[in-house]
N, C-alpha and C positions, 0 to 999 in steps of 0.2 A: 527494202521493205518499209514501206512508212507506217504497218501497223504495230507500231515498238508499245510493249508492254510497260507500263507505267511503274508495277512495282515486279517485275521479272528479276532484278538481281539488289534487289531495298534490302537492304539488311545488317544494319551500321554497328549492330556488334553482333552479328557471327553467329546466331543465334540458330542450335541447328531444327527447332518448331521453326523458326519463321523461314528458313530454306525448304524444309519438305514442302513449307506451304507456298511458298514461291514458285513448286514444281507442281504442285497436283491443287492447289487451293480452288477454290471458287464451288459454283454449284456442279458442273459440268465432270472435270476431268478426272475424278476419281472412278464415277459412275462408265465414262470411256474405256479408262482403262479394264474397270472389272469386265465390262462386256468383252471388250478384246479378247479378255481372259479366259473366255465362257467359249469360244471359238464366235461371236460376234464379232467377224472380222473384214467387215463390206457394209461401205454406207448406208446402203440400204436395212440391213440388217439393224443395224445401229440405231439408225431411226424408228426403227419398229421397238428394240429394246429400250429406248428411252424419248417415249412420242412425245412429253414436254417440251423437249431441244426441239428448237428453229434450225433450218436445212445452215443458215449462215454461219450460228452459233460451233454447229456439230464441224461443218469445214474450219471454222475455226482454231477450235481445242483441237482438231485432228493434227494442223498445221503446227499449233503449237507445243504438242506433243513431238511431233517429229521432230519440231526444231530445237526442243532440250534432249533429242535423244531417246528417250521412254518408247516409243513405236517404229516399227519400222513400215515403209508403205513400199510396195510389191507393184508394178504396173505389168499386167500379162500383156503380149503380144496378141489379142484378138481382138476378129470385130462383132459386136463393138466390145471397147477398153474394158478389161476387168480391171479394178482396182481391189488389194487384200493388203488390211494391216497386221501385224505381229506386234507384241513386245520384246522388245531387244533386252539383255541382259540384266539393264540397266532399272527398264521398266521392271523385271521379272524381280529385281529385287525388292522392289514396294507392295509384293503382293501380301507379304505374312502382314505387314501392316494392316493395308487395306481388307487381306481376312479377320483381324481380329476388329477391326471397325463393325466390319457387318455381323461378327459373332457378338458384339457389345450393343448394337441395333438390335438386333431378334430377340436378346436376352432382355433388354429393356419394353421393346413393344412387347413381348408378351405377359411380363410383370404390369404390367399399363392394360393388360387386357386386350389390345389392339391388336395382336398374332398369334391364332391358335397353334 
């Protein structure tokens, strides 16, 4: 694979913020996960859940999801190919995290005024 992530294992003291963020950081992969979690679990789907992401992007973080483990990808035998991701174990454990993100998001837009 020549697309090798630049800062995927950076982390020169051990630091466990800078490792969660080496797994889920950026714009993208947090927002993946949560869909998955939501039973958005089909590219297609995905896309529609977060229309920002570029088709390339979204294959992307999906790959690179799978490749630290956090998602599992399902290929059905029919035609044509269904493709269906899950959270693996692994993933499933970053979820209280990632609920208390979006519980610290709503609680803030809505003091801001910005979320009824």
């Amino acid at each position: 694979m020549g697309n090798t992530r630049k800062t995927k294992d950076f982390n020169p003291f051990n630091c466990g913020v800078t490792h969660f963020l080496n797994k889920v950081g950026g714009k993208w992969k947090v927002l993946v996960i949560y869909g998955i979690s939501k039973k958005c679990n089909r590219f297609s789907m995905l896309q529609k859940a977060i229309p920002q992401i570029s088709k390339q992007m979204l294959i992307n973080q999906l790959r690179e999801l799978e490749e630290d483990g956090l998602i599992e990808r399902k290929i059905f035998a029919e035609v044509p190919p269904r493709v269906e991701y899950k959270l693996t174990a692994y993933g499933k454990s970053m979820m209280t995290i990632i609920m208390h993100i979006q519980k610290w998001g709503e609680k803030d837009l809505k003091e801001k005024g910005l979320l009824k």
